[in-house]
N, C-alpha and C positions, 0 to 999 in steps of 0.2 A: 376234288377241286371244290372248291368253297368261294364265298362271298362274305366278310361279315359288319358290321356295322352296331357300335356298343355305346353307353355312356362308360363314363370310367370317373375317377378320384384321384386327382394329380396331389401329390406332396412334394414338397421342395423346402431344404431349409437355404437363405440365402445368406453369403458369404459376408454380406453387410448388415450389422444389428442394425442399422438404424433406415429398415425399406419393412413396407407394408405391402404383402403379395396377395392379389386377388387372384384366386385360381379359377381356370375353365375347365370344366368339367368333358366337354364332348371329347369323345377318341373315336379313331374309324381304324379297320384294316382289313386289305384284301388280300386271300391266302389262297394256296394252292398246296398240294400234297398226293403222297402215295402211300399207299398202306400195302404191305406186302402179305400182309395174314392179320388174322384176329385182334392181335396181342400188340402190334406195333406199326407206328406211322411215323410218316415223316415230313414235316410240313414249312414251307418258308414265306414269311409274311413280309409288305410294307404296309405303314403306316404311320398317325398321330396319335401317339399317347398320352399327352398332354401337354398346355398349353398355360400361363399366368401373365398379369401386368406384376410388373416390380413399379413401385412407389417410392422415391427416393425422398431421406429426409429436405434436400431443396426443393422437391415438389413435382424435378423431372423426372420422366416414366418411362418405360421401357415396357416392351411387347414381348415374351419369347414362346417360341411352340418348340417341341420335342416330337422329331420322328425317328422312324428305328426300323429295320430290316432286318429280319432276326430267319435264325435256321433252326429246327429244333424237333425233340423225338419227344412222339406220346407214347405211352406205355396203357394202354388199356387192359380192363375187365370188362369183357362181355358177360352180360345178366343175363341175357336175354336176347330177341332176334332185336329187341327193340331200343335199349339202353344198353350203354356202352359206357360209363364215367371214364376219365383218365387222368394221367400227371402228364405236366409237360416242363421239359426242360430244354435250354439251348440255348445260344448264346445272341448278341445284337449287333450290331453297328447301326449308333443312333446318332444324330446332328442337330442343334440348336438354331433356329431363326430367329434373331432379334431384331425386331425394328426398335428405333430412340428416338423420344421426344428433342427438343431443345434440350441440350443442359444434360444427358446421360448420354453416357456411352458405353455399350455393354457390347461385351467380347462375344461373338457368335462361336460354338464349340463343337468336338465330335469324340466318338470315343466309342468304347467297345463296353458293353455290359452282359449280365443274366436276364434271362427269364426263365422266369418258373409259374406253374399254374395248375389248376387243379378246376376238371368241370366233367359235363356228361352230354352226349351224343343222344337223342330222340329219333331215331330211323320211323319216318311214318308210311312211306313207300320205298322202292328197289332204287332209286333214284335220289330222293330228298330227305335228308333229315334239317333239325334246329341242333342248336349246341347253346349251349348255357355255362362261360366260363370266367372265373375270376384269374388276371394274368399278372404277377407280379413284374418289375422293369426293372432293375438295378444299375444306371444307367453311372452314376460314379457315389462316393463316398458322402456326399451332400443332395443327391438328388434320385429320384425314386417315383413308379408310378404304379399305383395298384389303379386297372382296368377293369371293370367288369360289365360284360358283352353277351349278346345274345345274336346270333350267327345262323343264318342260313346256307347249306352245304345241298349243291349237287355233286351228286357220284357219275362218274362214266365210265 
């Protein structure tokens, strides 16, 4: 069972050439999991993966964040009693919040995606390790979030 708390890198291309996106960068997520042996785990998270203003050419603006609940298997290499890297893969179900200024109106959305990711485990006691991972989002054909987080995991 884990805790983790990350910055991340939102990309978004949007469906209107004519909007200027500022991105926000924070993401969070709280995760939980079981490992049954060395080699493999299994873990399901919530959380925000990212977040942008849309800027519309009349000037109205629009709010949206991106969360996602995702299920998904590590496949580790243990090094060591102490590092452990892995991949991870599984799938989301992720849902859009938009607020709108005057004058925009933007469709709130949901949908199912990937993730994939690639990081490593730091066991510093029987109890607690850090994780250091980059997590890919693939949330539909236009929209996309590379996360990169650094995580605190109790074991019990």
């Amino acid at each position: 069972t884990g805790i983790g708390l990350g910055l991340g890198a939102f990309e978004y291309e949007s469906d209107n050439p004519n909007t200027t996106l500022n991105e926000k960068p924070f993401a969070w997520k709280i995760f939980g999991g079981y490992r049954p042996n060395d080699v493999l785990a299994l873990e399901a998270s919530i959380g925000r993966v990212g977040a942008f203003d849309e800027v519309f050419a009349s000037g109205a603006s629009a709010e949206s964040q991106f969360h996602a609940v995702t299920a998904s298997a590590l496949m580790s290499l243990p090094l060591n009693a102490a590092v452990k890297p892995f991949a991870r893969a599984g799938v989301s179900l992720w849902w859009e919040d938009a607020d709108e200024s005057a004058g925009a109106v933007r469709q709130e959305e949901t949908g199912t995606g990937i993730v994939l990711g690639l990081g490593a485990d730091y066991r510093f006691s029987d109890r607690m390790a850090l994780r250091g991972e980059w997590e890919l989002y693939i949330l539909s054909d236009t929209a996309y979030a590379n996360v990169f987080s650094a995580n605190v995991l109790y074991n019990f």
